[in-house]
C-alpha positions, 0 to 999 in steps of 0.5 A: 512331796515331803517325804521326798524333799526329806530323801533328797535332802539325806542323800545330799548331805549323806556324803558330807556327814558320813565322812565327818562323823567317820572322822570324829569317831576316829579323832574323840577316840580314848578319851580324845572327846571328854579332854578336848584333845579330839577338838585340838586334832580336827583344829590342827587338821583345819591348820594344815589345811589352810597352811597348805592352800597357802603353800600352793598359791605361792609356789604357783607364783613364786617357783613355777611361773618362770624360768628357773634362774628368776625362780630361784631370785624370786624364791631368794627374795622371798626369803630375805622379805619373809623368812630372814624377818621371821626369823628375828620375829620367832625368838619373840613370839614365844616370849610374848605368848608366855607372858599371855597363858590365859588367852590361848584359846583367843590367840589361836583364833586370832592367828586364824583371823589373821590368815584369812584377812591375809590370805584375800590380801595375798589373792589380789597380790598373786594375780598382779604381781604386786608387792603386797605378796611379801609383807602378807606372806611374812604376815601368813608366816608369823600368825602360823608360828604363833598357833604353833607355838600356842598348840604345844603349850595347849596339847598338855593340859588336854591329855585324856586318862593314861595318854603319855604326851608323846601319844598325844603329839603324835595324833595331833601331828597326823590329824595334820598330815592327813587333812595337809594330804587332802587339802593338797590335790584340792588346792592344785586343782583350785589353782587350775581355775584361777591363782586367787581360788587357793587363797580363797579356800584357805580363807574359809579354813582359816575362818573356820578354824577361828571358830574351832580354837573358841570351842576348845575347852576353857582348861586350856587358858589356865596358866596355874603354876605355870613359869617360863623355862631356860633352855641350859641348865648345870648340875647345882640347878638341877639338884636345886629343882629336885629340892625344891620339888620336894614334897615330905607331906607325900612321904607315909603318914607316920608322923603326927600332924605337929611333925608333918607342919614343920616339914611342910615349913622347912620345905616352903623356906627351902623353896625360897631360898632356892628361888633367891639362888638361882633359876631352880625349877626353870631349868632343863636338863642335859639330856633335852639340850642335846636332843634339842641340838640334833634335832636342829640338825635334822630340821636344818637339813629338812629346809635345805632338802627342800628349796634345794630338790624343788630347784633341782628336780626343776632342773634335772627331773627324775627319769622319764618324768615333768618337773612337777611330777619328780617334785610331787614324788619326792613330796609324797615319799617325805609326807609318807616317810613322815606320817610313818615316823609319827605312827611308830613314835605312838607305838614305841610310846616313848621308850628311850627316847635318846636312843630312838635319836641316835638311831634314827638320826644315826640311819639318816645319816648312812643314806644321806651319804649313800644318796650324794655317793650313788645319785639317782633319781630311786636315791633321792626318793629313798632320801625324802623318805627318811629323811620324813621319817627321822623328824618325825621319830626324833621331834616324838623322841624329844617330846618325851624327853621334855616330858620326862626331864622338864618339871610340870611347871615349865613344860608348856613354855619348854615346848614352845621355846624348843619349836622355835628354835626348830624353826629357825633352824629349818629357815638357816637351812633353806637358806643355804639350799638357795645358795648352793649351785644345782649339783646333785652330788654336791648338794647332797653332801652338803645336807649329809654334813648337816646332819652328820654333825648333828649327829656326832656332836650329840651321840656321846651324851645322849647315850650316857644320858639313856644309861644315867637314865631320867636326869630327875624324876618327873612331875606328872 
C-alpha cells in the first residue's frame, strides 16, 4: 500500500518537478547558480509572470469590454489617473532607491508584497467597475518601476566568472519573455472563468516572488563605493574621472616602498582636489548620452505602437481575422522579434555597440516608412517584429556602453536613471498613440518620425564615438 501511495505520489509530482529542475538546469547554468544571477533570472521570470496576469485583467476590463470610441476614453482615463502620475513618480523612485543601496533584496520583495495586496484590491475593483481600479493599478505601476529599477543595480554585483553585463542582461531579460510567454495564454484562460481569476493568480506570483528577492545572495544590498551618477558630462569631467581613477600602486613594481607612498599620496590629494572641483567620477560620457537618446526614440515609438495598433486592430483587424486575433499576431511578432533581438545581443557579446544603434535603429527606420507607404496587414506584422527586435539590440547595446564608459562606482545608479528615463518615454509615447485618429497610414508615419529622429540626431556622434573608441577606460 506504501509503495503505491509512493508511485502515485511520484507520478504527480512528476510533471511539476520535471519541468522545474529542466529550468534550474538551464537558468544556474555558467556559473549563473554560484553568483545568484540564476536566482535573479527565475525572479525576473516570477516578475513578468505577475506583470502580465495584471496586463490581462486590465485589458479585459479596460479595452475590450466596450465600444471602441469609450475604450478609447477609458483607456485615455486610465492614462491620465495612472501613467501621467507615474510619470512625474518615476524621476523620483530611482533617487530615493539610491539613497537605500543596502536594502535591495527588501525592496524587491517589497514591491512584490505591494502587487499582491493591489492585485486582490484590483480583483474587487474589475468585477464592479469601481474606481478603485485607477489609484490601484497606478500602485501596480509604481511597486513594478521600483523592482525595475532595483534589478538593474542588482544585475552587477551577481555577474558569474567572465560574464560581460550585456551577457548577463540578456539572460535575465529572456528568463521574463519566456514565463511572460506562458503566463499569457494561462491568464486569458483564467479570465475565461471570471475577471478577478487573473488577479488572483498574480497575487500568488507576487507572493512568491517576495519569497524569492529574500533568497538572492546578501552581496546584492552591499553598496561599498558605490555613488550616484549625472546623466551629462564635458570633456574637463571626463579627464577629471580618468585622474582620479588613477592608481600608480597598479604601475610595475620598480619603485621601493618610500617612492610608491608619495605616489600613493599624491594620487589620494589629487582624488580630492578633483572632488572639490566638480562632479569627477559622477559623469557619463558622450557616447551613453546618445545612445541613451536613441533609445528614448525607439522606446517612445514602442508606447505609441502599442495603444495605437491595439485601437486600430480593434477597428479595422487584419484580413480574415477577429480583432483579438490580429492584436494576439502582432503581439507575437513583437514578443518574437524581442526575444531574438535579446538572443543576438548575447551572441555579438557587445561588439560596437554604437554601431549595432545606428544600424538596427537605422533598419527600423527604413521599414517604418515602408509600413506607412505600403499598408497592409503582412506590413504591420513585419513592423511588430522589428520593431521587438530593435529595443531589444539597442537596450543591450547601450548597456554595454554604461558598462564600458561608466566607472564601477556610478554604473548601478547609471542603470537606473537611464530605465527611468526609457519609461517615461514609452509613456509620452503611448500617449500620443491615444490621441491620434485611427488612420493607418497616418499613425504609421507619425511612429516612423518618432524614431527617424531619433535616428538622425544621434547617428553622427555615435559613429564618431565608435571610431574614437571607449571615452576612458573601464573599471571592471
Amino acid at each position: 500500500m506504501r509503495r503505491a501511495a509512493r508511485v502515485v505520489g511520484r507520478a504527480l509530482r512528476t510533471p511539476v518537478t520535471g519541468p522545474a529542475r529542466g529550468i534550474r538546469k538551464v537558468t544556474h547554468a555558467q556559473g549563473a547558480g554560484e553568483s545568484g544571477l540564476g536566482r535573479l533570472i527565475e525572479l525576473h521570470g516570477v516578475n513578468g509572470a505577475g506583470d502580465v496576469m495584471i496586463t490581462v485583467a486590465l485589458a479585459s476590463t479596460v479595452f475590450f469590454s466596450v465600444p471602441t470610441d469609450e475604450a478609447r476614453g477609458r483607456v485615455a482615463l486610465y492614462l491620465a489617473v495612472t501613467m501621467l502620475p507615474f510619470t512625474l513618480l518615476a524621476p523620483v523612485v530611482g533617487p530615493l532607491l539610491d539613497r537605500l543601496p543596502h536594502g535591495r533584496r527588501a525592496a524587491m520583495a517589497g514591491s512584490m508584497l505591494a502587487r499582491a495586496v493591489l492585485a486582490l484590491v484590483l480583483s474587487g475593483a474589475v468585477a464592479t467597475g469601481s474606481l478603485e481600479m485607477y489609484p490601484a493599478a497606478l500602485g501596480v505601476l509604481v511597486a513594478s518601476k521600483a523592482y525595475g529599477v532595483v534589478r538593474s543595480a542588482v544585475v552587477p554585483r551577481l555577474l558569474p566568472q567572465g560574464f560581460s553585463l550585456v551577457k548577463a542582461n540578456s539572460r535575465v531579460t529572456l528568463g521574463g519573455l519566456l514565463a511572460t510567454g506562458v503566463a499569457a495564454p494561462v491568464g486569458a484562460g483564467l479570465q475565461m472563468i471570471g475577471p478577478g481569476w487573473p488577479l488572483y493568480g498574480a497575487c500568488l506570483l507576487f507572493l512568491g516572488g517576495a519569497f524569492l528577492s529574500f533568497r538572492l545572495p546578501p552581496k546584492v544590498d552591499s553598496a561599498r563605493g558605490e555613488r550616484r551618477a549625472l546623466l551629462a558630462a564635458d570633456e574637463q569631467h571626463l579627464a577629471a574621472a580618468v585622474d582620479a581613477r588613477w592608481d600608480p600602486v597598479a604601475e610595475p613594481a620598480t619603485r621601493n616602498t618610500m617612492e610608491k607612498e608619495k605616489e600613493r599620496e599624491k594620487g589620494e590629494e589629487k582624488g580630492k582636489e578633483r572632488r572639490r572641483k566638480g562632479p569627477g567620477l559622477r559623469t557619463v560620457g558622450p557616447a551613453v548620452t546618445h545612445a541613451l537618446a536613441a533609445n528614448a526614440c525607439v522606446r517612445c515609438q514602442s508606447g505609441f505602437l502599442i495603444f495605437f495598433l491595439a485601437f486600430l486592430l480593434r477597428e479595422h483587424p487584419l484580413t480574415g481575422q477577429s480583432a483579438a486575433v490580429s492584436l494576439a499576431v502582432v503581439g507575437v511578432a513583437a514578443g518574437a522579434g524581442n526575444a531574438l533581438g535579446t538572443a543576438v545581443g548575447a551572441w555579438l557579446r557587445a561588439r560596437a555597440p554604437e554601431v549595432i544603434i545606428v544600424t538596427v535603429v537605422g533598419a527600423l527606420v527604413a521599414v517604418a516608412v515602408s509600413a506607412a507607404v505600403f499598408f497592409g496587414a503582412a506590413v504591420v506584422a513585419v513592423l511588430g517584429a522589428v520593431a521587438g527586435f530593435t529595443q531589444a539590440l539597442a537596450k543591450l547595446s547601450l548597456d554595454a556602453l554604461i558598462q564600458r564608459d561608466v566607472p564601477e562606482l556610478v554604473r548601478t545608479s547609471a542603470f537606473a536613471r537611464s530605465e527611468t528615463l526609457l519609461q517615461m518615454a514609452w509613456v509620452v509615447g503611448g500617449a500620443i498613440g491615444i490621441a491620434l485618429p485611427l488612420r493607418g497610414p497616418l499613425g504609421l508615419s507619425v511612429g516612423a518620425l518618432i524614431v527617424a529622429l531619433g535616428w538622425l540626431t544621434t547617428v553622427r556622434a555615435l559613429l564618431a564615438s565608435a571610431r574614437r573608441g571607449a571615452s576612458h577606460p573601464r573599471v571592471a
